[in-house]
C-alpha positions, -999 to +999 in steps of 0.1 A: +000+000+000+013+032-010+000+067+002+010+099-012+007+128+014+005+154-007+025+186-012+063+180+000+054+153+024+060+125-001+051+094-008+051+062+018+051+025+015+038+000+040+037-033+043+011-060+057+012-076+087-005-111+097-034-106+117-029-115+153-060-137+144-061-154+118-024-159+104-042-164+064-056-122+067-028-098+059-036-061+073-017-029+076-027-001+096-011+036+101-022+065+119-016+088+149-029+066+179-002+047+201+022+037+174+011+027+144+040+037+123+054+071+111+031+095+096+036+129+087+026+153+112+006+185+101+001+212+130-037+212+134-044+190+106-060+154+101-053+134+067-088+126+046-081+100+029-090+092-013-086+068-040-082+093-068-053+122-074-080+149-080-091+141-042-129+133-052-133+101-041-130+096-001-121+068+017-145+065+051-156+032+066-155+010+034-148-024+048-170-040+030-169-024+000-131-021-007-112-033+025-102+002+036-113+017+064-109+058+079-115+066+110-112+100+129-114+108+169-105+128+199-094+119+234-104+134+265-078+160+266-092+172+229-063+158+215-074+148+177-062+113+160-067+090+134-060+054+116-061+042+083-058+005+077-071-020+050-066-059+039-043-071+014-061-088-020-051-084-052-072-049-058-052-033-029-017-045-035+005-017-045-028+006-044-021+044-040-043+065-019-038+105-015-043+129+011-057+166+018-046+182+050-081+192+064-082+213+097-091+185+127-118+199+143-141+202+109-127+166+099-139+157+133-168+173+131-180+157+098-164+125+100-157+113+134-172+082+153-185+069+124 
């Protein structure tokens, strides 16, 4: 899985995991809660997630649909965070998804506990 960050921030690859439960399900899964793996950090900013360039299409809760999954929350000191994560098949492998840098309380706000 690939995702371009957008602007100067570059482009990262990462790699599945096993699941802890079942060792035949390969996941990977970034974000900024506990550690998860390196992200860029943007000052006030969470990532929203797409599967097109032009940013159109967004990624949310798709599970089901396409094995990707967004989610977006706070913690009780109002700190904001987020994971992305998604399965392995042959329509993700070596997928690109792109980001926009939205400000965290409107992401939040529209997107959050989902």
């Amino acid at each position: 899985m690939h995702v371009n960050w957008g602007g100067t921030y570059g482009t990262d690859t990462y790699y599945t995991n096993y699941d802890w439960a079942d060792e035949n399900l390969k996941y990977f899964n970034i974000g900024k809660i506990g550690n998860l793996g390196e992200t860029p950090t943007v000052a006030g900013k969470m990532p929203l997630f797409f599967y097109d360039e032009a940013c159109t299409q967004l990624i949310l809760d798709d599970w089901n649909k396409t094995n990707f999954s967004a989610e977006y929350d706070h913690s009780e000191n109002s700190e904001y965070y987020w994971f992305f994560n998604g399965c392995l098949s042959s329509e993700t492998d070596g997928a690109t998804v792109y980001v926009q840098w939205e400000d965290a309380e409107t992401v939040y706000r529209e997107y959050g506990n989902r």
